[in-house]
N, C-alpha and C positions, 0 to 999 in steps of 0.2 A: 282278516283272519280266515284260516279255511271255514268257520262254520259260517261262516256268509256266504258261502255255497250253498247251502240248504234252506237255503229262503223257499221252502216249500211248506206246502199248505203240512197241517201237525201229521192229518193219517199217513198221510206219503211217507214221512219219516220215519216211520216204526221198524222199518228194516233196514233203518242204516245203523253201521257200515256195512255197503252191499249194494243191494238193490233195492228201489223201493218201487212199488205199483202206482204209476202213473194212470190217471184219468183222465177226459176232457184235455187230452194232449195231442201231440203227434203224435200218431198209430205204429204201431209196424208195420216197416211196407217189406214185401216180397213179389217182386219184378214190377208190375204195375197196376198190386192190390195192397191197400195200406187197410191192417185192424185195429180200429178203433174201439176203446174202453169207456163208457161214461156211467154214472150214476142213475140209476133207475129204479125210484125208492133204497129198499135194504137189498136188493140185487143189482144185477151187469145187466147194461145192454153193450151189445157187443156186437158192432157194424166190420164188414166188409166193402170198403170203397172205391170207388177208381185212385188209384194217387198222385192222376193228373185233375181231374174234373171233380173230386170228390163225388160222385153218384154214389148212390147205396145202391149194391150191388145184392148183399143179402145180410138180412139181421137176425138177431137172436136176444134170448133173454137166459141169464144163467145166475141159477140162487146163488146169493151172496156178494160182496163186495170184492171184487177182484180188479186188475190193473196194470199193464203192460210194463214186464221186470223192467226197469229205467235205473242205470249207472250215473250215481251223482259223480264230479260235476261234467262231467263230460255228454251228461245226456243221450249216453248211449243207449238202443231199443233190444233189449234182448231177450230170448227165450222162442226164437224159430228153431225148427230142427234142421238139418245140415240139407235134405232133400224137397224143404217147403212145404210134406205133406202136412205139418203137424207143428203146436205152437202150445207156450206155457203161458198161464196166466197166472197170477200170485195174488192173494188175498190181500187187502187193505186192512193197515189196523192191527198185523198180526204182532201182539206181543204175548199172550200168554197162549196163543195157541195158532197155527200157519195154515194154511191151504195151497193146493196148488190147482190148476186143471189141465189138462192136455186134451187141446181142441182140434179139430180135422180141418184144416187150410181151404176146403175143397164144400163143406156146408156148412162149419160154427159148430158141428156137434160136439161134445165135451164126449171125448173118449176113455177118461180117466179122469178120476178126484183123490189126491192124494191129501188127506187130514193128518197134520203129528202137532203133537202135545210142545209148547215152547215157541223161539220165535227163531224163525228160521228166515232167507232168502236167497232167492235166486243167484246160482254160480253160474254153472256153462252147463253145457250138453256133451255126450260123446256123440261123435261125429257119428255113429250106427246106431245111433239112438238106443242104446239099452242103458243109458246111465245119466241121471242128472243129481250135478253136486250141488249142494249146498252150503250157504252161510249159516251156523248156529252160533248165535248168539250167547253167550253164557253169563253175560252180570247184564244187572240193568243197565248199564247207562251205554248199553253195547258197544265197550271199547274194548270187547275182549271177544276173541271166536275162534270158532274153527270149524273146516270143512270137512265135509260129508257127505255119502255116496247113496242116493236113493236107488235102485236097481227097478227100470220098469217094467220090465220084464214078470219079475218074481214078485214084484207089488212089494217092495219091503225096502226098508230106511238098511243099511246096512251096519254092523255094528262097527266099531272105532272110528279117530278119522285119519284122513287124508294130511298126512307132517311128510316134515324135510326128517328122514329116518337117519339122516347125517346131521343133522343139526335140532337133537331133541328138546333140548331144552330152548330152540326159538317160540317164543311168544308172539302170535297172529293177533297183532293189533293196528289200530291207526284207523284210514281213510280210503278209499280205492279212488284215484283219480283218470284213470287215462287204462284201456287196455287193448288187445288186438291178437288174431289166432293167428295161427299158418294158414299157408293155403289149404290143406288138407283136413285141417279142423281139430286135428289133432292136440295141438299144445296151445295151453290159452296162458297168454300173460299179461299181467295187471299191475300194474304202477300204485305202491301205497303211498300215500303220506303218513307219518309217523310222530307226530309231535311229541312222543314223550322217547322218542331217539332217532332212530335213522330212518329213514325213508327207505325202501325195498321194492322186488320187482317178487310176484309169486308167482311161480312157474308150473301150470299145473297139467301134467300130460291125463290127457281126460280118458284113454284104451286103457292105460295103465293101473290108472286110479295112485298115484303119484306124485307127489309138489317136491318142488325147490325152492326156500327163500333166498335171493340175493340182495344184499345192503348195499346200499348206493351211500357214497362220503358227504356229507352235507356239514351246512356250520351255517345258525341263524335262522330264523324264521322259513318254516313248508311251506308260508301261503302262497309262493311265484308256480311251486308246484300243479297248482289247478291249471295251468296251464302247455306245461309238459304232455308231450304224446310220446307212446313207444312205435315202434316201426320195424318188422322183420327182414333182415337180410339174408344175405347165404353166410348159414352159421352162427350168425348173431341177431341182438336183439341191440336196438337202439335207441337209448332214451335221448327224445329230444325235444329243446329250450323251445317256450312258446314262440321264438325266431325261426325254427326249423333246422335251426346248427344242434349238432350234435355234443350232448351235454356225456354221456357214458358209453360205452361198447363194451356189453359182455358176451361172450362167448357161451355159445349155448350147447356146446359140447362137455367143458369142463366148468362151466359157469363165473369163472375168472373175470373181471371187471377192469374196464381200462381208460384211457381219457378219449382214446376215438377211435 
């Protein structure tokens, strides 16, 4: 089943579907410095390592429980900013209420603590750093959400969210398995799983403030899906079978879906 993906320890889990805060894990690395999150009583330590030789390079200590944004199941590290100065770290644990920090790449110093009421997790970055979206979670059993535009600039959550403004009444639910930007940083897309219907790809152009859902045709059990990866081409986006053949091609112009 997909939830045998989440064979993760309970606090990890609080911000799925999404991201959850990784500790005592793999780090984020950027070029050939990986940051490392672990437990240190009721706060973070929070190391800078070589992430060849793992040396400690420079450490820190920052109130509360935080944890490197981590994509189930694909275990992807996310929450660097496009130019490496600057990194997100997401509270542990967050369900009736979220944190975030934005730390400086360059000493560990937490440049920013952003607190909101709810449970929220980490989405993507705009590539100029003035905007990080978010997951909000809206029922308990977080099978339900929708994303959201923190502005860091002005310090402020921003009000509505981010939908397919063609397709209102789509409902943002399921699982995120697999996702991948442009080169540019610009448009980020994320492979759901969907068990209570189709499976979709969210298309979320991050300058914009912007999504597109696309439904991919399925019949039968998501669980081969934790296996699927998407892949950018000229023009398209490519989901494809844990074989590396390609399972769909949509068009990322008109967002039309097709067999290859």
């Amino acid at each position: 089943m997909i939830v045998a993906a989440l064979a993760v320890a309970a606090p990890a889990l609080a911000a799925y579907p999404g991201t959850y805060a990784q500790q005592d894990g793999v780090g984020l690395v950027h070029g050939s410095v990986q940051f490392d999150a672990s437990k240190l009583g009721f706060d973070t330590r929070l190391r800078a390592v070589n992430a060849h030789t793992y040396e400690t390079l420079r450490e820190t200590r920052i109130d509360g429980a935080f944890g490197i944004a981590t994509l189930i199941p694909a275990n992807d590290k996310l929450g660097l900013f496009r130019d490496g100065t600057r990194f997100v770290l997401q509270s542990v644990a967050n369900q009736s209420r979220t944190s975030f920090v934005v730390v400086r790449s360059a000493d560990l110093k937490v440049l920013q603590r952003i607190d909101l009421p709810g449970s929220y997790a980490f989405d993507a970055l705009a590539p100029n750093g003035s905007r990080l979206y978010l997951i909000q979670h809206t029922t308990k059993d977080f099978g339900h959400y929708v994303v959201r535009a923190y502005d860091l600039r002005a310090r402020k959550l921003l009000p509505g969210r981010i939908a397919d403004k063609a397709q209102s009444s789509w409902v943002m639910q399921g699982y995120p398995v697999s996702r991948v930007e442009t080169a540019d940083g610009r448009w980020v897309y994320t492979l759901y799983a969907n068990p209570a219907g189709f499976p979709f790809v969210h298309a979320l152009d991050t300058m914009k403030g912007v999504a597109h859902c696309v439904g991919i045709a399925w019949t039968g059990s998501q669980d081969e899906l934790t296996s699927y990866r998407l892949r950018v081409a000229v023009n398209r986006l490519l989901v494809l079978r844990g074989s590396g053949a390609t399972y769909r091609s949509i068009d990322r112009t008109n967002w039309s879906v097709r067999l290859r």
